[in-house]
Biopython code that builds the backbone (N, CA, C, O; Angstrom):
import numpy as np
from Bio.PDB.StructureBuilder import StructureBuilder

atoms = [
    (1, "UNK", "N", (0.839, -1.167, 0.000)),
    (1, "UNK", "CA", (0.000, 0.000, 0.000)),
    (1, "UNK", "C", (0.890, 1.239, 0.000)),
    (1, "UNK", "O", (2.023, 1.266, 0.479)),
    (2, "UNK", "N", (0.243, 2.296, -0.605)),
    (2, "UNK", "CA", (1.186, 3.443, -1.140)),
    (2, "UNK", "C", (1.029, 4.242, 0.325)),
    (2, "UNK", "O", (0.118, 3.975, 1.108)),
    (3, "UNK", "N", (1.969, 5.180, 0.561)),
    (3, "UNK", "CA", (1.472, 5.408, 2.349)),
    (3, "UNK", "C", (1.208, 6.949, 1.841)),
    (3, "UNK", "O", (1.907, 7.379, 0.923)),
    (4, "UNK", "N", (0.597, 7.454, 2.202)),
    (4, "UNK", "CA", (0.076, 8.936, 2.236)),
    (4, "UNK", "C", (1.233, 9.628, 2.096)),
    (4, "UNK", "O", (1.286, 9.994, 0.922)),
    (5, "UNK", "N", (2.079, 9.952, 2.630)),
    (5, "UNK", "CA", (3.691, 10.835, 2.248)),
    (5, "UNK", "C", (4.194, 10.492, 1.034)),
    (5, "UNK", "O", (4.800, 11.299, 0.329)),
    (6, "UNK", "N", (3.950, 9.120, 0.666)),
    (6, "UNK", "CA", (4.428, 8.603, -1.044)),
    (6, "UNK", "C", (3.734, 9.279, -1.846)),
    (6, "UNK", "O", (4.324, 9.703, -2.840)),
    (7, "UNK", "N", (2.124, 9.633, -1.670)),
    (7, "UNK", "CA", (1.207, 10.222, -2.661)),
    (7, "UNK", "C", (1.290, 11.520, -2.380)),
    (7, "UNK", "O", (0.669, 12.217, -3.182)),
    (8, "UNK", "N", (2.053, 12.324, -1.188)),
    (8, "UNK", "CA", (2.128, 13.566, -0.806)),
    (8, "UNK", "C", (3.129, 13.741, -2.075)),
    (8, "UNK", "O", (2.613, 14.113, -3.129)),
    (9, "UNK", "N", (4.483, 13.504, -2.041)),
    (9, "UNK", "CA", (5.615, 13.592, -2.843)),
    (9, "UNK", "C", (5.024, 13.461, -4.354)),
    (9, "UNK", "O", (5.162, 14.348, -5.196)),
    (10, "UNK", "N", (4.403, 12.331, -4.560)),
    (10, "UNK", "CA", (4.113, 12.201, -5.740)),
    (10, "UNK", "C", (3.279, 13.277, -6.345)),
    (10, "UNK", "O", (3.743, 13.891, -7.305)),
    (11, "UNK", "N", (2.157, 13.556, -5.909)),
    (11, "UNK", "CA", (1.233, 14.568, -6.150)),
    (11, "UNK", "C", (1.207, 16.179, -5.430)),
    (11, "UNK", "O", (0.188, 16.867, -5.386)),
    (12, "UNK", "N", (2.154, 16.474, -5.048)),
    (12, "UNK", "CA", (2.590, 17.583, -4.425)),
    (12, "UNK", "C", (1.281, 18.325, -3.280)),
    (12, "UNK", "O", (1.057, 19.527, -3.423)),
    (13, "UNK", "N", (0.594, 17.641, -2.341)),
    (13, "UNK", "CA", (-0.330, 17.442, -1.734)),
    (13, "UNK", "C", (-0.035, 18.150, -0.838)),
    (13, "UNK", "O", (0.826, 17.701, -0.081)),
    (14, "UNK", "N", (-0.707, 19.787, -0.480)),
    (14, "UNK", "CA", (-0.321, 20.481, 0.695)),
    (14, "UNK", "C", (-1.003, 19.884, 2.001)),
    (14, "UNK", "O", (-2.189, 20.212, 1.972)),
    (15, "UNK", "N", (-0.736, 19.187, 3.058)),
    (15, "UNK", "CA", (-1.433, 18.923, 3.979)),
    (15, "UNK", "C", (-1.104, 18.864, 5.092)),
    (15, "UNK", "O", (-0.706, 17.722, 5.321)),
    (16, "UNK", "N", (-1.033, 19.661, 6.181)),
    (16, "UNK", "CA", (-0.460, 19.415, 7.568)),
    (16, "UNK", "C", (-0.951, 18.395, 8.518)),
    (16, "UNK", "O", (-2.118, 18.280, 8.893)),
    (17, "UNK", "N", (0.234, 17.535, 8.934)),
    (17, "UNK", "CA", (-0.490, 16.593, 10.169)),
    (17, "UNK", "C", (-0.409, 17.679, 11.363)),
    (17, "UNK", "O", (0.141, 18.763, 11.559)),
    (18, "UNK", "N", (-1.444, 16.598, 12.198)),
    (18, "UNK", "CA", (-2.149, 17.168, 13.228)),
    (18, "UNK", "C", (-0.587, 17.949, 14.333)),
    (18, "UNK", "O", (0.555, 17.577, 14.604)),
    (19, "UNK", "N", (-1.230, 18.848, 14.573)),
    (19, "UNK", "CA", (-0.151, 19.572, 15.483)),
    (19, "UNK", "C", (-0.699, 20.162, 17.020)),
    (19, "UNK", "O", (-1.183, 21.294, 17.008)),
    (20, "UNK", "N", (-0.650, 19.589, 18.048)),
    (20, "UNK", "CA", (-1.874, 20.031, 19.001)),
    (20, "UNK", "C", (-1.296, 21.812, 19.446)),
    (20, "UNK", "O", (-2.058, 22.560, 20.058)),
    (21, "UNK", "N", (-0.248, 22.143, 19.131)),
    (21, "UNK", "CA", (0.324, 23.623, 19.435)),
    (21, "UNK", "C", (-0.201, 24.156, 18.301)),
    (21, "UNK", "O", (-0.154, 25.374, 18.473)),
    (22, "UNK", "N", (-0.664, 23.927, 17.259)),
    (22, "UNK", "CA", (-0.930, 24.730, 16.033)),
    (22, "UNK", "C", (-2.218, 24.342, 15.252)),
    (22, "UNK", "O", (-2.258, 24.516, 14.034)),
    (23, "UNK", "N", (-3.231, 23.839, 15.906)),
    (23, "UNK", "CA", (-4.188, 23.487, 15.223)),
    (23, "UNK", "C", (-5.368, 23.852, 14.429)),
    (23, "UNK", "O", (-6.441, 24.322, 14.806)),
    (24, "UNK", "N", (-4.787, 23.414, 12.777)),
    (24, "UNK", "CA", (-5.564, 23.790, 11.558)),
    (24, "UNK", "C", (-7.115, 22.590, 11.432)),
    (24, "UNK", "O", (-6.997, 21.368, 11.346)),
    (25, "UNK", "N", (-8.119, 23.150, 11.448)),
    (25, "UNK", "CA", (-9.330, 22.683, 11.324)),
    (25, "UNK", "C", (-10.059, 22.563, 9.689)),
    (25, "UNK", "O", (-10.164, 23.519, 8.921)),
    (26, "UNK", "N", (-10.487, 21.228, 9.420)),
    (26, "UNK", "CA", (-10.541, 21.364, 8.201)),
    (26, "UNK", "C", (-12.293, 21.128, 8.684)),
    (26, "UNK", "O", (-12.700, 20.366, 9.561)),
    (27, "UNK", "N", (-13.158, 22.093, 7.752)),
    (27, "UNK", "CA", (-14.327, 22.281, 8.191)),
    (27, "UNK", "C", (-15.408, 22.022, 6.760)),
    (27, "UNK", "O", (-15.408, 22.600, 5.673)),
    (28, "UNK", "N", (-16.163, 21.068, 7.215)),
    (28, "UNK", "CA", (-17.127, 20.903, 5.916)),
    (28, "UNK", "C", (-18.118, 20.898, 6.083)),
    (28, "UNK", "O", (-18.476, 19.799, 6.505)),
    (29, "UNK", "N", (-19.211, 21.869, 5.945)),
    (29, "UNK", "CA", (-20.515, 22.158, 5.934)),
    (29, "UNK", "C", (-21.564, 21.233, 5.527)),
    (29, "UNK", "O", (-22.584, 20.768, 6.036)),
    (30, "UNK", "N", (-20.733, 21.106, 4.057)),
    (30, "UNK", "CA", (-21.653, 19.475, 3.238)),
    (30, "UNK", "C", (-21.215, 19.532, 2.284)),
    (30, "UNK", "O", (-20.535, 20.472, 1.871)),
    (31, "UNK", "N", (-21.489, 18.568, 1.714)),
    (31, "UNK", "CA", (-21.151, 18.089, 0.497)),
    (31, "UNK", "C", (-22.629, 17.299, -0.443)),
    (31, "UNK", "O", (-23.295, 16.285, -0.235)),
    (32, "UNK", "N", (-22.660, 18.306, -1.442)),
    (32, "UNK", "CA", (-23.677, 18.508, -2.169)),
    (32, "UNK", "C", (-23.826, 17.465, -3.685)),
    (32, "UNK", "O", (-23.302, 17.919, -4.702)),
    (33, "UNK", "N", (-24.598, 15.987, -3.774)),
    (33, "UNK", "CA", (-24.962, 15.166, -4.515)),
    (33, "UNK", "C", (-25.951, 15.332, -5.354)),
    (33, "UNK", "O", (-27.038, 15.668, -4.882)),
    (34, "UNK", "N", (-25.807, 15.132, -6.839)),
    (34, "UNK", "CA", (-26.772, 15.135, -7.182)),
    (34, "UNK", "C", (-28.457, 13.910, -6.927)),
    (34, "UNK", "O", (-29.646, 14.231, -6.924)),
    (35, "UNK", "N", (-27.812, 12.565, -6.755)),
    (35, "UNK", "CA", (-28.865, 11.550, -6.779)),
    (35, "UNK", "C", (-29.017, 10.869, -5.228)),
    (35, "UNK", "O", (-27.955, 10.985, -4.617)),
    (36, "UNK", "N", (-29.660, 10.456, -4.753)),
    (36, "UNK", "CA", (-29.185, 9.355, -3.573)),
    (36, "UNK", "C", (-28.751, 8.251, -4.271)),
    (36, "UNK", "O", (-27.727, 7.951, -3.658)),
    (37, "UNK", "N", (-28.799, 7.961, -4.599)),
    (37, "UNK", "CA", (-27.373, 6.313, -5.177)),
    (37, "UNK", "C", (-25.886, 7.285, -4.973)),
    (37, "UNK", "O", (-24.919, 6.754, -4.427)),
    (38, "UNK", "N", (-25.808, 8.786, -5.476)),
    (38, "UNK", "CA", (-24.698, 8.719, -5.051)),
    (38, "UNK", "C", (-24.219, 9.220, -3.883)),
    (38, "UNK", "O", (-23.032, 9.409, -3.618)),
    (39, "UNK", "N", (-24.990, 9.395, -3.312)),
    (39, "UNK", "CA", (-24.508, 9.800, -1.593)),
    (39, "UNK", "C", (-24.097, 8.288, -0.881)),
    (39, "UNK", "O", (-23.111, 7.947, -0.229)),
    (40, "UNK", "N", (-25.593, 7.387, -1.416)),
    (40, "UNK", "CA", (-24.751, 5.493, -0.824)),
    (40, "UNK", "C", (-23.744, 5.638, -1.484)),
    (40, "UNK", "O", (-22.905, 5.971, -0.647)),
    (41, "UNK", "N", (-23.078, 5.595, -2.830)),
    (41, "UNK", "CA", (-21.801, 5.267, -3.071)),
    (41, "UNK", "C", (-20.812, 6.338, -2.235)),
    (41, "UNK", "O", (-19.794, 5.743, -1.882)),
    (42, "UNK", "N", (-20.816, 7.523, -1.882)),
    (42, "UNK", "CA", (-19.993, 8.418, -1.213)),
    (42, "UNK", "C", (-19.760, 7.669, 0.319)),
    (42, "UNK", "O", (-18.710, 7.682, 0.962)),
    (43, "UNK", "N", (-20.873, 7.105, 0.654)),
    (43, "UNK", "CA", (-21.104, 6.842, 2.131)),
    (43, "UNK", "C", (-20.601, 5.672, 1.958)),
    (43, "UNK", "O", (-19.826, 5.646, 2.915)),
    (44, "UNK", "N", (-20.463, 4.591, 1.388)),
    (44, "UNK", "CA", (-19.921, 2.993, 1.299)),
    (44, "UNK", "C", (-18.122, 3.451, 0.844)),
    (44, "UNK", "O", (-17.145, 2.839, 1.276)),
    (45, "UNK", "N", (-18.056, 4.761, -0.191)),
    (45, "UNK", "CA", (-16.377, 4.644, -0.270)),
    (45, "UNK", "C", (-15.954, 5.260, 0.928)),
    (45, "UNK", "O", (-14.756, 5.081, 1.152)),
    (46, "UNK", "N", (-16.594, 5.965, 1.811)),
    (46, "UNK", "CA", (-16.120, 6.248, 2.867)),
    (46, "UNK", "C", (-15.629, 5.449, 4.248)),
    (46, "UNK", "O", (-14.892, 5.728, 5.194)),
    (47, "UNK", "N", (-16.304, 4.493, 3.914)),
    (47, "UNK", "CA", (-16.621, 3.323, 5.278)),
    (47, "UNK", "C", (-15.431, 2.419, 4.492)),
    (47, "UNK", "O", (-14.490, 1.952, 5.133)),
    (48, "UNK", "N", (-15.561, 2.235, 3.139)),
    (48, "UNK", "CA", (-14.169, 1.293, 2.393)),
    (48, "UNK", "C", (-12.789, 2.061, 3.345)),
    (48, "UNK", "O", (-11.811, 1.463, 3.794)),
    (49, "UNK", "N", (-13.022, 3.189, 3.433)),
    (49, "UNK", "CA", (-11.794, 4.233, 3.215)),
    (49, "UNK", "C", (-11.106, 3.744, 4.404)),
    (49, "UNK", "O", (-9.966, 3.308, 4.566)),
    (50, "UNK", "N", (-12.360, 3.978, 5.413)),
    (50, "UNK", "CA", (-12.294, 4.239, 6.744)),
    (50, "UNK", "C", (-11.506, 2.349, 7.594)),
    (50, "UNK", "O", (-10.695, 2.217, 8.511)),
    (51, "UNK", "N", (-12.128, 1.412, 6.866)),
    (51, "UNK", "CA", (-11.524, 0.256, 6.854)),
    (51, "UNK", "C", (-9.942, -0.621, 6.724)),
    (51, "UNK", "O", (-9.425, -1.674, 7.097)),
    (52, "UNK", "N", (-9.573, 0.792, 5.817)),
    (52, "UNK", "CA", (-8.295, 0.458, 5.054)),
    (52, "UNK", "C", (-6.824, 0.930, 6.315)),
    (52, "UNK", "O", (-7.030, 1.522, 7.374)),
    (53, "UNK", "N", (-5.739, 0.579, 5.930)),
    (53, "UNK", "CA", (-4.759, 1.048, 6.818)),
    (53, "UNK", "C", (-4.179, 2.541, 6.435)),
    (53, "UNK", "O", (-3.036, 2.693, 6.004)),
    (54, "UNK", "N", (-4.968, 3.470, 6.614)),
    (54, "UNK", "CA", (-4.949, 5.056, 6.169)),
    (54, "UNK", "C", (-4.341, 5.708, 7.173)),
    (54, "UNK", "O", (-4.799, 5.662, 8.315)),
    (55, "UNK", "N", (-2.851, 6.633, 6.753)),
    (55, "UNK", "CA", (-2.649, 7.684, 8.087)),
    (55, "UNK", "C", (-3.784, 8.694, 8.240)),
    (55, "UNK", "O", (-3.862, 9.553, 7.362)),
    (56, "UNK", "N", (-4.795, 8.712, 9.369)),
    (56, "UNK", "CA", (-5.702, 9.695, 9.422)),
    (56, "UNK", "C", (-5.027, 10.993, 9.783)),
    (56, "UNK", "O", (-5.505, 12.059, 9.396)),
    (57, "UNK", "N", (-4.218, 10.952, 10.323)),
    (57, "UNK", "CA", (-3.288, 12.060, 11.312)),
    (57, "UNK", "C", (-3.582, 13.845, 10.204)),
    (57, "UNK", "O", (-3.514, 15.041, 10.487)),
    (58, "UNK", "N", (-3.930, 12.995, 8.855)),
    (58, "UNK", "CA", (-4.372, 14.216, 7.870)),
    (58, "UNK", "C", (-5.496, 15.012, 8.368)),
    (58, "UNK", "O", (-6.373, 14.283, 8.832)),
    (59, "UNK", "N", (-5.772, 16.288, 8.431)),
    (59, "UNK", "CA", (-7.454, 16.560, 8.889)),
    (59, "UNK", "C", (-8.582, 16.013, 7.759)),
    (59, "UNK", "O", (-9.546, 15.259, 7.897)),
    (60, "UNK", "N", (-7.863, 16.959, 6.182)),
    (60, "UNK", "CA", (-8.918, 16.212, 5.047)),
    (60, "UNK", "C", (-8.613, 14.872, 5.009)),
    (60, "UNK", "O", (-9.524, 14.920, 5.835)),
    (61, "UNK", "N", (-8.237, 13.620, 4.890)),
    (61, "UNK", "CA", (-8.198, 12.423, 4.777)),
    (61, "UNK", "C", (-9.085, 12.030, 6.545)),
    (61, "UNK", "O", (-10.044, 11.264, 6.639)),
    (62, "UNK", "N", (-8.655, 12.533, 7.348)),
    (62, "UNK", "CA", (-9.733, 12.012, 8.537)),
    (62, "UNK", "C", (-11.343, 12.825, 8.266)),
    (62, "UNK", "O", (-12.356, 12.421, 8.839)),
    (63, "UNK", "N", (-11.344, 13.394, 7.805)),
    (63, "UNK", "CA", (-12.509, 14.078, 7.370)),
    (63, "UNK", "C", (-12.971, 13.220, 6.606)),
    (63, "UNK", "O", (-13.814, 12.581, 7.235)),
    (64, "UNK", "N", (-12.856, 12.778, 5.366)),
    (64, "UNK", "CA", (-13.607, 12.043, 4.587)),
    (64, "UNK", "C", (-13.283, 10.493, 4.990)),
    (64, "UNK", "O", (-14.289, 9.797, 4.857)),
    (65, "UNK", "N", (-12.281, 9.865, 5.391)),
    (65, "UNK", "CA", (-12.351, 8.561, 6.185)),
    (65, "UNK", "C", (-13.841, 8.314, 7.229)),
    (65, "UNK", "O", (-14.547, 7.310, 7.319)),
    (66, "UNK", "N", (-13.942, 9.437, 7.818)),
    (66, "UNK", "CA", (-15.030, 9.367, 8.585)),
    (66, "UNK", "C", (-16.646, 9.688, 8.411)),
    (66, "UNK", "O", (-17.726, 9.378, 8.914)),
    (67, "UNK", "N", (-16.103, 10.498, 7.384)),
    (67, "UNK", "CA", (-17.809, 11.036, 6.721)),
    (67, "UNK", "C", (-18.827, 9.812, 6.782)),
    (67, "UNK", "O", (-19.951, 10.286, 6.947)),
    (68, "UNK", "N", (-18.862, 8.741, 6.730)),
    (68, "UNK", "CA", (-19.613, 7.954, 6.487)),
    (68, "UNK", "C", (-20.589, 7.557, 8.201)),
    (68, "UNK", "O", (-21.671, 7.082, 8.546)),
    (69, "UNK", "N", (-19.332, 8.131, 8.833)),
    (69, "UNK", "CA", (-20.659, 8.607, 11.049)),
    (69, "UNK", "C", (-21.342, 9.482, 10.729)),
    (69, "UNK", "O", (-22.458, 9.400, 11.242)),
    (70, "UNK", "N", (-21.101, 10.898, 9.661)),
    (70, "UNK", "CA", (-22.291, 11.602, 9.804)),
    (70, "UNK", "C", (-22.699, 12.120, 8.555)),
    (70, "UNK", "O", (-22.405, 13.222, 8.092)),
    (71, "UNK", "N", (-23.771, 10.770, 7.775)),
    (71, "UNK", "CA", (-24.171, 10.991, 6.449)),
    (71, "UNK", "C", (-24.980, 12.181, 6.303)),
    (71, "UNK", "O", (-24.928, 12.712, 5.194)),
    (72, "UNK", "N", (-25.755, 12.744, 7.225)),
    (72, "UNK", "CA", (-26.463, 14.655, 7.238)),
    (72, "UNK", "C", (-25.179, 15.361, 6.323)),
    (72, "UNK", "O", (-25.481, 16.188, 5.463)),
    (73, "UNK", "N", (-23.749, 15.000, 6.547)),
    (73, "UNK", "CA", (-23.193, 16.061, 5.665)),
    (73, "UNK", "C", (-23.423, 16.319, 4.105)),
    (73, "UNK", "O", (-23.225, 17.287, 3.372)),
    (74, "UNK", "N", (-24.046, 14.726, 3.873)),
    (74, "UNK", "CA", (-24.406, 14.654, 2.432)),
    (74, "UNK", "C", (-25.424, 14.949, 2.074)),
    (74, "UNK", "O", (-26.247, 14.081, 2.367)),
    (75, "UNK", "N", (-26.146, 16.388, 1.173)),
    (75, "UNK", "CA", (-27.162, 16.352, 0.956)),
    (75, "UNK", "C", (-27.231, 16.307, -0.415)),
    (75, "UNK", "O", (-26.341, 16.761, -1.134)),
    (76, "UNK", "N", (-28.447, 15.677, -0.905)),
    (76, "UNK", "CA", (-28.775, 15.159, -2.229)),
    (76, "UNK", "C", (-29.441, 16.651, -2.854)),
    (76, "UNK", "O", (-30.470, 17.048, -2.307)),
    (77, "UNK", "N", (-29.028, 17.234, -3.660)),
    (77, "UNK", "CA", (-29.713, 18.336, -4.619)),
    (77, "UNK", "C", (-30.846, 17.777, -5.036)),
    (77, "UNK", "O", (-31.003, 16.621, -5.427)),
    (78, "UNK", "N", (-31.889, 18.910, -4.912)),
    (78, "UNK", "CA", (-33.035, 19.100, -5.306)),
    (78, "UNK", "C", (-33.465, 19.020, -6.719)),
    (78, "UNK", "O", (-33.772, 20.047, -7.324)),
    (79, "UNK", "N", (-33.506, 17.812, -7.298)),
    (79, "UNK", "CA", (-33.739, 18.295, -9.011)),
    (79, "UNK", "C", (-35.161, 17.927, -9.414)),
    (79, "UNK", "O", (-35.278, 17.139, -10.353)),
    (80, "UNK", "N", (-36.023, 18.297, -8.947)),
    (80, "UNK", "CA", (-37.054, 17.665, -9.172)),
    (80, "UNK", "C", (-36.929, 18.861, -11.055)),
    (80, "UNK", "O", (-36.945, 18.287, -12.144)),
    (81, "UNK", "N", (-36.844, 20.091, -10.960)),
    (81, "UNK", "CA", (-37.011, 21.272, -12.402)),
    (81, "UNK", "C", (-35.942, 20.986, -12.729)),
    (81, "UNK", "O", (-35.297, 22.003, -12.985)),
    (82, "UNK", "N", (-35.082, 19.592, -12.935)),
    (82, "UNK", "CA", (-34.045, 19.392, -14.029)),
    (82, "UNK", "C", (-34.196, 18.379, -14.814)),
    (82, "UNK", "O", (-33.385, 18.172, -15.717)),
]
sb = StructureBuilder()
sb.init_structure("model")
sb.init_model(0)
sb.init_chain("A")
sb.init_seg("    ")
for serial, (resi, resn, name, xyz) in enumerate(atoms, 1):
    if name == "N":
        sb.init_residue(resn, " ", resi, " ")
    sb.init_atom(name, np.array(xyz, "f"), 0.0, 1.0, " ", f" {name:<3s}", serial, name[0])
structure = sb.get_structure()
């Protein structure tokens, strides 16, 4: 498995681990779907995510590792006039 600092380097990935003297909060209101099938698929790759041997120590990677405890962040857009 590729470890998160390999894909940092590789993909030039700005991300600070957790620092308890300096702590950056990564904050997500919601995250906006168009269908419910794809909020289950958001919510099942999350729980995959969350399963896997992942450094969470990231805020965004523990953020979406975990999204799948509080599916309210996902709300499905309204398309009924599309």
């Amino acid at each position: 498995m590729k470890s998160f600092d390999t894909f940092n380097k590789q993909n030039i990935y700005d991300m600070d681990k957790f620092d308890e003297n300096n702590p950056k909060w990564v904050n997500i209101i919601k995250i906006l779907v168009p269908t419910d099938r794809d909020k289950e698929q958001l919510l099942k790759a999350s729980k995959y995510l969350h399963d896997q041997d992942i450094d969470t120590d990231y805020y965004g990677v523990n953020i979406l590792v975990h999204l799948y405890s509080n599916p309210d962040l996902i709300v499905v857009e309204n398309n009924e006039n599309k």
